[in-house]
C-alpha positions as a Python dict, from the first residue, in 0.01 Angstrom:
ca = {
    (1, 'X'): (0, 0, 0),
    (2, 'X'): (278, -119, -231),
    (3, 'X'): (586, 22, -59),
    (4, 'X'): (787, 133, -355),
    (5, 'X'): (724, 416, -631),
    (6, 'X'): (513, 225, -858),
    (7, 'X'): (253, 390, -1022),
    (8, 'X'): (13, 135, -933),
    (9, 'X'): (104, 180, -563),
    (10, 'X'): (-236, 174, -331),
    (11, 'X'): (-373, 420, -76),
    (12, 'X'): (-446, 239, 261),
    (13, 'X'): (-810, 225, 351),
    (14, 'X'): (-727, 300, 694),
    (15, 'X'): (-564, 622, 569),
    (16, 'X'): (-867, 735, 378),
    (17, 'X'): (-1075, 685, 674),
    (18, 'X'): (-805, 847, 925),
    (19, 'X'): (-820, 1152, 732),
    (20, 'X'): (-1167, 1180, 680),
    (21, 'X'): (-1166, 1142, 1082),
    (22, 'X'): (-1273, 764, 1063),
    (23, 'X'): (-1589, 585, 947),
    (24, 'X'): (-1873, 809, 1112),
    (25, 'X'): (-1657, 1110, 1166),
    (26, 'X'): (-1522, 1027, 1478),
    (27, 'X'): (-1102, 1081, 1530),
    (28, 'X'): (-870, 1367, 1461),
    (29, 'X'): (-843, 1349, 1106),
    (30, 'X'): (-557, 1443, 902),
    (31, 'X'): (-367, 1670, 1135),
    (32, 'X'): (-87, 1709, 863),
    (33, 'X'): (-230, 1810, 535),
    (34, 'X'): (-511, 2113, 473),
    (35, 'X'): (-789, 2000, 690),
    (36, 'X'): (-1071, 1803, 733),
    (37, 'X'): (-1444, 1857, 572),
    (38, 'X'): (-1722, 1893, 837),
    (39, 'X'): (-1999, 1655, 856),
    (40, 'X'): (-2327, 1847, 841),
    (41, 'X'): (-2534, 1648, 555),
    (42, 'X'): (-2819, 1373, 660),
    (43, 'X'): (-2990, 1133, 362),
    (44, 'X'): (-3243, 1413, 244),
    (45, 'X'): (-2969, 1666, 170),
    (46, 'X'): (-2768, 1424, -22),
    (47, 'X'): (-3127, 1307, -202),
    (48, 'X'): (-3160, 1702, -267),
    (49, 'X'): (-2808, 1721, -388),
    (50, 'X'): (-2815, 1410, -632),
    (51, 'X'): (-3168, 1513, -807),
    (52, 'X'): (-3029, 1856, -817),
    (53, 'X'): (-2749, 1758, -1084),
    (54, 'X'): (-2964, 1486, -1212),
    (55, 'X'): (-3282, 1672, -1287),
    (56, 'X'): (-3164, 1934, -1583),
    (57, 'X'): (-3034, 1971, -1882),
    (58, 'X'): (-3147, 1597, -1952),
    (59, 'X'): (-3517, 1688, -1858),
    (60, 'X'): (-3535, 2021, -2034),
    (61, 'X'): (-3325, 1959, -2374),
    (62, 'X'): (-3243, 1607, -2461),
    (63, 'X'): (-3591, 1498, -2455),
    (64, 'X'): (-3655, 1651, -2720),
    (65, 'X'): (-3335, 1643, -2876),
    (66, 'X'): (-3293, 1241, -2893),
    (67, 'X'): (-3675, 1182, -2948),
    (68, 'X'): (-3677, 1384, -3276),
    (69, 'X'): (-3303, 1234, -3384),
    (70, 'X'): (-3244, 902, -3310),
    (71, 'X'): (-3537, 719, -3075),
    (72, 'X'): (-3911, 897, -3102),
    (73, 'X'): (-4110, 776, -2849),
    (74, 'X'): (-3884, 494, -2799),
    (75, 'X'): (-3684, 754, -2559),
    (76, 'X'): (-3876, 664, -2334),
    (77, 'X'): (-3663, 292, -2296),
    (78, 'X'): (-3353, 533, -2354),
    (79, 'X'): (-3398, 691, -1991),
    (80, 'X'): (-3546, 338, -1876),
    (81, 'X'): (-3171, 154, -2022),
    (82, 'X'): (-2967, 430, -1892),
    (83, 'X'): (-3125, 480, -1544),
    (84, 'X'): (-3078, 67, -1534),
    (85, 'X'): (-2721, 100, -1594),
    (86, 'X'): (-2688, 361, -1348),
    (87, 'X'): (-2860, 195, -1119),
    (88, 'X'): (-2594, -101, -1127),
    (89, 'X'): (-2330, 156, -1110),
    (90, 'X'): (-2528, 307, -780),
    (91, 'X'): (-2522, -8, -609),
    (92, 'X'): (-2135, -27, -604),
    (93, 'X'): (-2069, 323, -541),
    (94, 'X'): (-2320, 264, -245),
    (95, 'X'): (-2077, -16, -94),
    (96, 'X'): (-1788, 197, -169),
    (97, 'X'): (-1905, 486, -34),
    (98, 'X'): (-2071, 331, 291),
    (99, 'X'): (-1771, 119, 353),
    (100, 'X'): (-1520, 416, 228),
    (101, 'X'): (-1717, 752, 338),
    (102, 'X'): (-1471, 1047, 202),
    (103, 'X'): (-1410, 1313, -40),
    (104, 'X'): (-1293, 1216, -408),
    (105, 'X'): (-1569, 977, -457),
    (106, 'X'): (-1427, 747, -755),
    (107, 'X'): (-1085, 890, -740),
    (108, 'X'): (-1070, 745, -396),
    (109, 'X'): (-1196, 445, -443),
    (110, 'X'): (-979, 383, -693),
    (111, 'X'): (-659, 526, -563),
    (112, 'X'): (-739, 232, -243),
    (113, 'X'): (-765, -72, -512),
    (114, 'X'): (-637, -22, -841),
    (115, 'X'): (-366, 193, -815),
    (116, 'X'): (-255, 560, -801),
    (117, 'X'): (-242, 644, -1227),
    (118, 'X'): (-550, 467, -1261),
    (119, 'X'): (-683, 710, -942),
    (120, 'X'): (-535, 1016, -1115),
    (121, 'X'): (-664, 882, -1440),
    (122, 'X'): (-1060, 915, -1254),
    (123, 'X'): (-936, 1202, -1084),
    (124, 'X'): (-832, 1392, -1412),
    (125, 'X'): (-1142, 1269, -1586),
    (126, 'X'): (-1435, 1366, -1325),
    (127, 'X'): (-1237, 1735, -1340),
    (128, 'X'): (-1369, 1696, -1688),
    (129, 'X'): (-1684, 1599, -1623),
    (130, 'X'): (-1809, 1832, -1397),
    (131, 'X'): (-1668, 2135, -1560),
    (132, 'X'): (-1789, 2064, -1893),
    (133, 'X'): (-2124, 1985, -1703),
    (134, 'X'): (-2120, 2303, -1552),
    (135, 'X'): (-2037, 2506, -1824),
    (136, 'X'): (-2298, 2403, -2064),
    (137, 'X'): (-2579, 2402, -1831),
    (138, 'X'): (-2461, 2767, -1788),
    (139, 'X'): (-2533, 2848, -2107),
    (140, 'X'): (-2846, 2668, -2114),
    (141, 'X'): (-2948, 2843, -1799),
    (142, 'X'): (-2859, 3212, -1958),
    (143, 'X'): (-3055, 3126, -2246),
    (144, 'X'): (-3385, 3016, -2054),
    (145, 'X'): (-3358, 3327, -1914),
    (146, 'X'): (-3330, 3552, -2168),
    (147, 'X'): (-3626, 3367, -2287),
    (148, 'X'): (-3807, 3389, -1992),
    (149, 'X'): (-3790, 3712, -1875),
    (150, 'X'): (-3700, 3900, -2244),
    (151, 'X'): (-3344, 3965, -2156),
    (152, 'X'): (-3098, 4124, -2451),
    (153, 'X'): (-2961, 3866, -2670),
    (154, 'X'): (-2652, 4040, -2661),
    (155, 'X'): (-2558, 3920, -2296),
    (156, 'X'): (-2775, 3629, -2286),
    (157, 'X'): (-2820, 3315, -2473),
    (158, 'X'): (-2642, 3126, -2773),
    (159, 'X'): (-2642, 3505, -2969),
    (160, 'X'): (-2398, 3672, -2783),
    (161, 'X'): (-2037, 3699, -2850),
    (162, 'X'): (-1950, 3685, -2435),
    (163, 'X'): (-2241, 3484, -2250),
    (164, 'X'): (-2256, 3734, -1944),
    (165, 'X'): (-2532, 3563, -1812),
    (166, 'X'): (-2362, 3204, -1823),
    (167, 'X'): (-2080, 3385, -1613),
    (168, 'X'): (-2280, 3588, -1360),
    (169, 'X'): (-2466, 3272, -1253),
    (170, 'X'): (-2161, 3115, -1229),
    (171, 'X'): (-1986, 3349, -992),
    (172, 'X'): (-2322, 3419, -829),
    (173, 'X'): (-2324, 3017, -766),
    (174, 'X'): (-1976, 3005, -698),
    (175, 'X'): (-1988, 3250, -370),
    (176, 'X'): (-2220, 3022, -247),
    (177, 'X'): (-2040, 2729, -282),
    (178, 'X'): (-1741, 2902, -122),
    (179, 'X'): (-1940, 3013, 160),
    (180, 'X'): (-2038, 2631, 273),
    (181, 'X'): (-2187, 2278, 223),
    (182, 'X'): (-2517, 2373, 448),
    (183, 'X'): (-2558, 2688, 265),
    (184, 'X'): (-2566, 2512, -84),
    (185, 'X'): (-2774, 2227, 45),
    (186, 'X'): (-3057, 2519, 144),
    (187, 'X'): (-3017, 2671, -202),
    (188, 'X'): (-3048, 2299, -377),
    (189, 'X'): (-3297, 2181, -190),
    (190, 'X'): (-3554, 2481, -251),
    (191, 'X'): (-3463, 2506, -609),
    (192, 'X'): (-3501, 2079, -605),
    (193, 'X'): (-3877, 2181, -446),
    (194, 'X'): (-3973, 2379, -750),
    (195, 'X'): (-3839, 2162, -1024),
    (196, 'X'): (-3961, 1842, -926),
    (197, 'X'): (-4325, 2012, -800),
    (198, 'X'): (-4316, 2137, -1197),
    (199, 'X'): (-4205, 1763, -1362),
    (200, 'X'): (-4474, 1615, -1178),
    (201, 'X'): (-4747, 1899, -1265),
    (202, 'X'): (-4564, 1807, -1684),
    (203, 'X'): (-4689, 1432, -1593),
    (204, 'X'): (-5037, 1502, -1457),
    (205, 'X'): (-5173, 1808, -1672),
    (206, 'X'): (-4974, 1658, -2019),
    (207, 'X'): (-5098, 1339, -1968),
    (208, 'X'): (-5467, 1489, -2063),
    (209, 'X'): (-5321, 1559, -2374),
    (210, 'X'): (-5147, 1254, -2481),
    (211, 'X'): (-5271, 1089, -2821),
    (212, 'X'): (-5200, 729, -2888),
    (213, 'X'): (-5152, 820, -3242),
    (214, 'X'): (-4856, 999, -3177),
    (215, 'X'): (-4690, 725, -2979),
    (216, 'X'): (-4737, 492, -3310),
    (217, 'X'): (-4462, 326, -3366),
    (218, 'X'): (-4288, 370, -2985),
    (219, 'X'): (-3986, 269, -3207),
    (220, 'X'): (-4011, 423, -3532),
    (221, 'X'): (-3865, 228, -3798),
    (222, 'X'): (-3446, 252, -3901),
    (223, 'X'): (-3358, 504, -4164),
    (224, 'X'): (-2980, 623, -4262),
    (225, 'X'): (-2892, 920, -4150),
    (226, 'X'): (-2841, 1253, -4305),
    (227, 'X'): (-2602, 1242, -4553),
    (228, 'X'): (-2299, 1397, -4423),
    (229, 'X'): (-2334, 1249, -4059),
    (230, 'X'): (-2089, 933, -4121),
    (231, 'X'): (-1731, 921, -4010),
    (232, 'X'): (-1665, 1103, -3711),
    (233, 'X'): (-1999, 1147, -3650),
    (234, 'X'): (-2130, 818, -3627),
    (235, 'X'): (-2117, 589, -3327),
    (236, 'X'): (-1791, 340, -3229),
    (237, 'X'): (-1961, 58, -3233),
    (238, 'X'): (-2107, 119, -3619),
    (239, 'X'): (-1731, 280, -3730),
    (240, 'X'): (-1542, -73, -3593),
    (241, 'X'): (-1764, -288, -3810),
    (242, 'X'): (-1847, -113, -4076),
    (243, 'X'): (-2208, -90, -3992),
    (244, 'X'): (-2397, 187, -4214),
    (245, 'X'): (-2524, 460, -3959),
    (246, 'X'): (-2911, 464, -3924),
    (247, 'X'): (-3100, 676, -3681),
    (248, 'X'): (-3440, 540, -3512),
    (249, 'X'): (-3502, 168, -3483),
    (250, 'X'): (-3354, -49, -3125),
    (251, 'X'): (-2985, 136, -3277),
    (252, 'X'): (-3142, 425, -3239),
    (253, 'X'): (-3286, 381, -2864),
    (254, 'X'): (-2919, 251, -2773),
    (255, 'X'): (-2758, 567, -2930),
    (256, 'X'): (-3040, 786, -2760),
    (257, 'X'): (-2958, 575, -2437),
    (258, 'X'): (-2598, 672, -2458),
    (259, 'X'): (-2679, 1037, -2512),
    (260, 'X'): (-2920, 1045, -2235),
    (261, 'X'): (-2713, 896, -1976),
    (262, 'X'): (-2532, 1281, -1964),
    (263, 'X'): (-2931, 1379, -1753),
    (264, 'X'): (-2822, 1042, -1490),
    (265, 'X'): (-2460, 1199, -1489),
    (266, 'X'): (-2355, 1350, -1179),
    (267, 'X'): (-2577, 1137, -951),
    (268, 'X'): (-2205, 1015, -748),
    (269, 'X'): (-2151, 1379, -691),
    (270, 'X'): (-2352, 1246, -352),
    (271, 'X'): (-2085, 996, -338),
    (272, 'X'): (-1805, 1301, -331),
    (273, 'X'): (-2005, 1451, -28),
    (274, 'X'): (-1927, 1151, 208),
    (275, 'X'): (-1683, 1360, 397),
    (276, 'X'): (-1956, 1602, 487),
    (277, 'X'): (-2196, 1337, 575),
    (278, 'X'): (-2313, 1272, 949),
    (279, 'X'): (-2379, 879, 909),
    (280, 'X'): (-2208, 782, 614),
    (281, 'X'): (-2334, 415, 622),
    (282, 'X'): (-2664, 469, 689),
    (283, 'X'): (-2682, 810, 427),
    (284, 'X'): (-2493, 773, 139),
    (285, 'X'): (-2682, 458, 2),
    (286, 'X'): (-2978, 589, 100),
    (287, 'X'): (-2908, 940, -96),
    (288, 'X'): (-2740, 811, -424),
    (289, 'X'): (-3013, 529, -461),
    (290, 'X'): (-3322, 765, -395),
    (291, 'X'): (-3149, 1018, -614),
    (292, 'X'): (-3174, 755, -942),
    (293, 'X'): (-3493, 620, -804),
    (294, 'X'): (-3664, 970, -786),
    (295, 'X'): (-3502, 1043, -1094),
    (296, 'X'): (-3559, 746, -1340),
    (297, 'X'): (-3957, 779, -1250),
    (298, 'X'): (-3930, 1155, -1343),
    (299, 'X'): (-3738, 1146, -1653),
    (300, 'X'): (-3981, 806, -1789),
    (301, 'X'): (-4286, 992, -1724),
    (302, 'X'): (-4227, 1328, -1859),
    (303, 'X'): (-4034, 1150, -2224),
    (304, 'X'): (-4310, 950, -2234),
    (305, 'X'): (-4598, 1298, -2179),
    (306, 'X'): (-4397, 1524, -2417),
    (307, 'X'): (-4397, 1252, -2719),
    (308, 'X'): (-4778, 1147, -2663),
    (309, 'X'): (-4836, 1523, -2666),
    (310, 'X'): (-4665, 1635, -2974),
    (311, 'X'): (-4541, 1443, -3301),
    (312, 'X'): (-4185, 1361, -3211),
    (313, 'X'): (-4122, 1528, -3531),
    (314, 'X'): (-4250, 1822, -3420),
    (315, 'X'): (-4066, 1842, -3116),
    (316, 'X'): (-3854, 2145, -3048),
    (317, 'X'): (-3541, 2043, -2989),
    (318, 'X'): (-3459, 2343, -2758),
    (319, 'X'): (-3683, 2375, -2525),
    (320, 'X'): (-3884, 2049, -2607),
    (321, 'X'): (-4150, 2023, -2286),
    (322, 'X'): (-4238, 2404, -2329),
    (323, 'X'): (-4257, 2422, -2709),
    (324, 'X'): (-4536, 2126, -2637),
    (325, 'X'): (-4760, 2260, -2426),
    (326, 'X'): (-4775, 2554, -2647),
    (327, 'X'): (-4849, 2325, -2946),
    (328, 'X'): (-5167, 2175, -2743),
    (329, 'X'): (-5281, 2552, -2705),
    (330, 'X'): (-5180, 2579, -2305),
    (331, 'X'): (-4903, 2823, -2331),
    (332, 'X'): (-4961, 2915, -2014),
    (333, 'X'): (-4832, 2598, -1849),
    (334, 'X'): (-4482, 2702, -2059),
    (335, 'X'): (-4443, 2928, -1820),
    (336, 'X'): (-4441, 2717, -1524),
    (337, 'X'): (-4181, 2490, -1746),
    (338, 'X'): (-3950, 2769, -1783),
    (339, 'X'): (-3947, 2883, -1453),
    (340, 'X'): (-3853, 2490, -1362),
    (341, 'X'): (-3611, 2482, -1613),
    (342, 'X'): (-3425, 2776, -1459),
    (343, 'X'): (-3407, 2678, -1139),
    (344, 'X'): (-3365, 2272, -1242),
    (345, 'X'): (-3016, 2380, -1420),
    (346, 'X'): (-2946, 2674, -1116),
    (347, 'X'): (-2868, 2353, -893),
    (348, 'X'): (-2726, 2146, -1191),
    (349, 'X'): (-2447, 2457, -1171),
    (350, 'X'): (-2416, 2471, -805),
    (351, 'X'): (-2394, 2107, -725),
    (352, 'X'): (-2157, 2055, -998),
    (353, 'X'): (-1876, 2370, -869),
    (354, 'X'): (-1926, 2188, -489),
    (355, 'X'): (-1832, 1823, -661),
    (356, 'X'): (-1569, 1959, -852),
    (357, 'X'): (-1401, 2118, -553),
    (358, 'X'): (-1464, 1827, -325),
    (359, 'X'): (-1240, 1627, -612),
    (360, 'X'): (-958, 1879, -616),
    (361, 'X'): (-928, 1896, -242),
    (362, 'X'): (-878, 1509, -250),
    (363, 'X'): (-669, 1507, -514),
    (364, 'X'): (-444, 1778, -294),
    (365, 'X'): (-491, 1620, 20),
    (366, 'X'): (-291, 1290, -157),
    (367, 'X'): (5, 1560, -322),
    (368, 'X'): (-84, 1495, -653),
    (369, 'X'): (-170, 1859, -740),
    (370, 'X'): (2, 2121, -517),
    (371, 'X'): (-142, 2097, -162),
    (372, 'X'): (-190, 2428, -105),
    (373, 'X'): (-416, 2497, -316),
    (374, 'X'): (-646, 2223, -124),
    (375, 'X'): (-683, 2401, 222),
    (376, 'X'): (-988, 2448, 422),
    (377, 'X'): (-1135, 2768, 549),
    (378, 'X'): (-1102, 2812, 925),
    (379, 'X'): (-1460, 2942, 934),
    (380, 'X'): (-1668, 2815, 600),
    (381, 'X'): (-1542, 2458, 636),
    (382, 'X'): (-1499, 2420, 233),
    (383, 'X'): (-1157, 2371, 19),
    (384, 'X'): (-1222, 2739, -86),
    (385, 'X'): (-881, 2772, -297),
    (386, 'X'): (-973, 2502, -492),
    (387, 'X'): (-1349, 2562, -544),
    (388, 'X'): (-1260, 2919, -658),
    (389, 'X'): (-993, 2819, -907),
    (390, 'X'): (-1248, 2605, -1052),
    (391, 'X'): (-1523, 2870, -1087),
    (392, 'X'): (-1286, 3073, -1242),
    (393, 'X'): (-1232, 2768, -1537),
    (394, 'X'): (-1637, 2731, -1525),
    (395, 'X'): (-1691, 3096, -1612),
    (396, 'X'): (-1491, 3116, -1860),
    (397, 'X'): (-1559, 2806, -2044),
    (398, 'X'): (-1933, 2899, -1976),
    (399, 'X'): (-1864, 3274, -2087),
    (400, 'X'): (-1661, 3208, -2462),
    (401, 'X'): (-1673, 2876, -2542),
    (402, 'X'): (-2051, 2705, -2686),
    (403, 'X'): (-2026, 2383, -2548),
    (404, 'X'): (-2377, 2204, -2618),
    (405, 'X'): (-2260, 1968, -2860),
    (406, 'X'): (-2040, 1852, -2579),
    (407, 'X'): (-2293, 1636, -2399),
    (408, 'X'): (-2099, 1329, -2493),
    (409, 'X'): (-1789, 1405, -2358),
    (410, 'X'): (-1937, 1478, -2052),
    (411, 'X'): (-2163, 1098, -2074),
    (412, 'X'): (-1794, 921, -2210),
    (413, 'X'): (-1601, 1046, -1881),
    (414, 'X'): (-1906, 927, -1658),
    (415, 'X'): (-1937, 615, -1812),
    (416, 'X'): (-1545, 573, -1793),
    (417, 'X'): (-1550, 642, -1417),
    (418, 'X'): (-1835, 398, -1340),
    (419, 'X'): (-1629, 95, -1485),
    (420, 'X'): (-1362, 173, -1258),
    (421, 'X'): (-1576, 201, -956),
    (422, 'X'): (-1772, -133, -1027),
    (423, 'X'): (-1396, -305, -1123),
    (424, 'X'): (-1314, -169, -771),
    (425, 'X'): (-1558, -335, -592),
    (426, 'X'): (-1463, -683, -613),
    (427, 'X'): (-1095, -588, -578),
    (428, 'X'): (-1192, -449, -242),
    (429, 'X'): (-1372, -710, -125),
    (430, 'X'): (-1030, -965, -200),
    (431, 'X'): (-814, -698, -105),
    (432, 'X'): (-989, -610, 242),
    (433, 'X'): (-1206, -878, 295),
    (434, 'X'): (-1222, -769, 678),
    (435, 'X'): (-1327, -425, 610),
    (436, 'X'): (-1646, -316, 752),
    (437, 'X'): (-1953, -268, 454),
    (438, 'X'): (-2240, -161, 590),
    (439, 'X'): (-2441, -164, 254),
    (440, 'X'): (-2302, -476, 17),
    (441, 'X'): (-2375, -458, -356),
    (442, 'X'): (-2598, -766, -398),
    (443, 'X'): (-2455, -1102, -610),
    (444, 'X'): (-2129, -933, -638),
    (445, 'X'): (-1940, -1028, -877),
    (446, 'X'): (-2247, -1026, -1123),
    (447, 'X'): (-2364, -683, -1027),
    (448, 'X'): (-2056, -518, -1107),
    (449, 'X'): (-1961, -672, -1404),
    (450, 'X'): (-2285, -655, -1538),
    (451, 'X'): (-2230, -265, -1449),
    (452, 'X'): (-1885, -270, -1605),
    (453, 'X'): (-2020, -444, -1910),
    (454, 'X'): (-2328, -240, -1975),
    (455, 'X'): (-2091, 97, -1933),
    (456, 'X'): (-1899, -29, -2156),
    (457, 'X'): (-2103, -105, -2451),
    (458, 'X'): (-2293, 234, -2371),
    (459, 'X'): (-1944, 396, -2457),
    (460, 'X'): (-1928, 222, -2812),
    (461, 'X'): (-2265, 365, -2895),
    (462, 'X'): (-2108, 732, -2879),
    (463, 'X'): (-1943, 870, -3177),
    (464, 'X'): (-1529, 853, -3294),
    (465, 'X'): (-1484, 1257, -3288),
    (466, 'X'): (-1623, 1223, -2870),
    (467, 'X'): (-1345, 872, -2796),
    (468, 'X'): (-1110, 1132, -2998),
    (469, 'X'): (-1167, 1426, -2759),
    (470, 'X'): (-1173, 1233, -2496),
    (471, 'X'): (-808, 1057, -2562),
    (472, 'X'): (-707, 1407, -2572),
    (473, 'X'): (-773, 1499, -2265),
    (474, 'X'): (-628, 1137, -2140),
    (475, 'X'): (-301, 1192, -2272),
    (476, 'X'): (-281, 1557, -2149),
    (477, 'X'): (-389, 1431, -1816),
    (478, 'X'): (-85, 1148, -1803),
    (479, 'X'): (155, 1446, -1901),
    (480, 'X'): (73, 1596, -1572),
    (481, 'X'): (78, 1309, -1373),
    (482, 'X'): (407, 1197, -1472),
    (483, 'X'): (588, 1552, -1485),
    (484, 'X'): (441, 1644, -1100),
    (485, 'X'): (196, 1470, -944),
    (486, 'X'): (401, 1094, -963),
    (487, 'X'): (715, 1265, -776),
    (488, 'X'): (489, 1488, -513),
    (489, 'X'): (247, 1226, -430),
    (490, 'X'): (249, 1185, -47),
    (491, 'X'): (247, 804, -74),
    (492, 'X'): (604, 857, -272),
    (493, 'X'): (721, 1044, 14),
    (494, 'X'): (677, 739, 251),
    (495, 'X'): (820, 534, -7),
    (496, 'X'): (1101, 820, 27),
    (497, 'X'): (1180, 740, 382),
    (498, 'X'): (1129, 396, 451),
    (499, 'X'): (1406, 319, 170),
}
């Protein structure tokens, strides 16, 4: 820890541990701030966790949604680049969170090797992520149901003027999350059952309808875009060099990779749950890398069904795996894909309010947002404060605001948080070379720059308006870092007194 008030001051790592109550959970814990998270999660809650967020909207929309924009059946190497990439990103937050086992996931890490604004920085953007995340699959939830069961359009679905099924499912989600960790791993892992019992009945049954014609070209030819699409709309990368913007071709896979990578985000919410985990270094590698594993072979083999299936022309774009099993005359399978869908994004929601208040309570525990608002409950064991103001922002966003075509805000702040975590890696490693890591990211440094790297250049494929909206929400976050949580950070109050 730098022993001054510099905003790139350092967290000890024997602080994080001490009040997490040390490596496996043993110790007191932080007998001075709100309280400590219980350990009650083994490997195949975590596993249930991770392919809860990570099987959902990706599965059920963007499918269809990239394949008939910018890749056809080429989406297919989309998931295939974008699960890589996460993988890479996996493997460090593995040795981070093995070697590191707390709340905060990548705000922690951080805040122990690259400083506290960079950790508030990660902090402020995951806050982002996961209530964005949760607000749009919200929607998307309210509107498979309305679909599903013939609900009024006037509560449900895009239609409305005030989603009132986006917010029910919300709060109804919320209470849970309130409630505790082992009651929202019960909920996730039935609803986990279902879904991935459905995606694997999508693989066998649609693969009896796949036609090689329609997979010819696997990478349709480039094209410009629609007239109109340019400027703001168009990717970094193309805007920086003057590139005219084309959809379909290898551009178009990369672009459809970037887009994509929102169904992968939300796989290091497993990371945030280290806290609650009973053997951190055995667990946490195991859960975050057989989330992506599971995951990647999933989201491969249903892209690649649903294009063979269907002209990706044809695709529909909202409810793409549905829509194509209808087209093949077995509408009755639809069925079974809507009922998956609804309970695939029912555990996107809930896993995504848990992460979010796991992040706050961190971020409270260390005094840079008011600590109060970061306490444990006596008797659930969760930062309930915290987790209920964030429902709260969740409903609301979820309730007035249509937030589809933010997707790429939500991929830009992931991305973002998975450079930091594989910069942080080797900085550990020189910083505390002594420090126990009971899973080791393998030919580090390669792994994690090659992570850094590929996160990087996944960024420039996503348009100027989303690095726009996303500087935003930068600036605004520095604003509130350096008007209260820089001067009520608990590290500046031992700077404070040893002066």
């Amino acid at each position: 820890m730098s022993d001054d008030h510099s905003v790139l001051r350092t967290k000890p790592v024997e602080d994080v541990l001490a009040q997490a109550g040390g490596p496996e959970g043993e110790g007191g814990g932080d007998t001075q701030g709100p309280g400590r998270l219980n350990r009650r999660l083994g490997p195949f809650s975590l596993m249930g966790f991770g392919i809860g967020i990570v099987i959902g909207t990706g599965i059920f929309t963007l499918t269809g949604i990239e394949a008939k924009n910018h890749a056809g059946p080429g989406v297919v190497i989309s998931f295939v680049i974008a699960g890589a990439v996460s993988l890479l990103a996996a493997l460090c937050y593995s040795e981070l969170a093995s070697a590191v086992p707390t709340a905060g996931s990548a705000y922690t890490y951080a805040y122990a090797t690259i400083g506290e604004v960079f950790a508030w920085i990660i902090g402020w953007d995951l806050i982002l992520e996961f209530a964005l995340g949760a607000a749009v699959v919200a929607r998307g939830w309210s509107g498979y149901a309305q679909e599903l069961f013939d609900l009024p359009t006037s509560i449900f679905g895009e239609e409305s003027v005030v989603n009132l099924g986006a917010i029910a499912i919300v709060l109804l989600l919320g209470v849970v999350a309130v409630v505790g960790i082992r009651e929202s791993a019960r909920v996730t892992n039935t609803l986990v059952v279902v879904k991935v019992a459905v995606c694997v009945f999508v693989i066998i049954a649609g693969a009896f309808y796949v036609k090689a014609a329609n997979l010819t070209p696997f990478i349709p030819p480039a094209q410009p875009v629609k007239e109109g699409t340019s400027g703001l709309k168009q990717p970094v990368s193309q805007a920086l060099f003057g590139i005219e913007p084309t959809a379909f071709g290898f551009a178009g896979v990369l672009t459809a990779a970037a887009v994509v990578f929102f169904a992968y985000t939300g796989f290091e919410a497993v990371a945030n749950l280290g806290e609650e985990t009973k053997k951190p270094s055995r667990d946490l590698p195991l859960g975050l890398l057989g989330t992506l594993g599971i995951c990647t072979l999933l989201y491969v083999g249903v892209s690649f069904v649903i294009t063979g299936m269907v002209p990706f022309s044809q695709l529909n774009e909202g409810a793409p795996i549905a829509s194509a099993f209808e087209a093949v005359g077995a509408g009755w399978a639809s069925v079974l894909v809507s009922i998956a869908a609804v309970a695939g994004l029912t555990s996107v929601i809930l896993v995504d309010i848990v992460a979010m208040g796991r992040i706050g309570f961190s971020m409270g525990r260390d005094g840079l947002i008011p600590r109060s608002v970061a306490e444990v409950h006596p008797k659930w064991g969760t930062p309930w404060k915290i987790t209920m103001m964030t429902i709260v922002l969740v409903a609301v966003l979820a309730g007035f605001v249509p937030l589809t075509a933010l997707a790429d805000l939500v991929s830009i702040g992931t991305l973002f948080a998975f450079v930091v975590v594989s910069i942080a890696v080797p900085v550990l490693r020189r910083t505390k070379p002594d420090l126990p890591r009971p899973f080791r990211t393998p030919f580090s440094p390669v792994v994690p720059a090659l992570s850094a790297l590929a996160c990087v250049y996944l960024m420039t494929n996503l348009s100027v308006e989303t690095w726009l909206r996303f500087a935003v929400w930068m600036v605004l976050g520095f604003l509130v870092y350096f008007l209260y949580g820089r001067k009520h950070a608990r590290l500046n109050a031992r700077a404070d007194s040893a002066a």
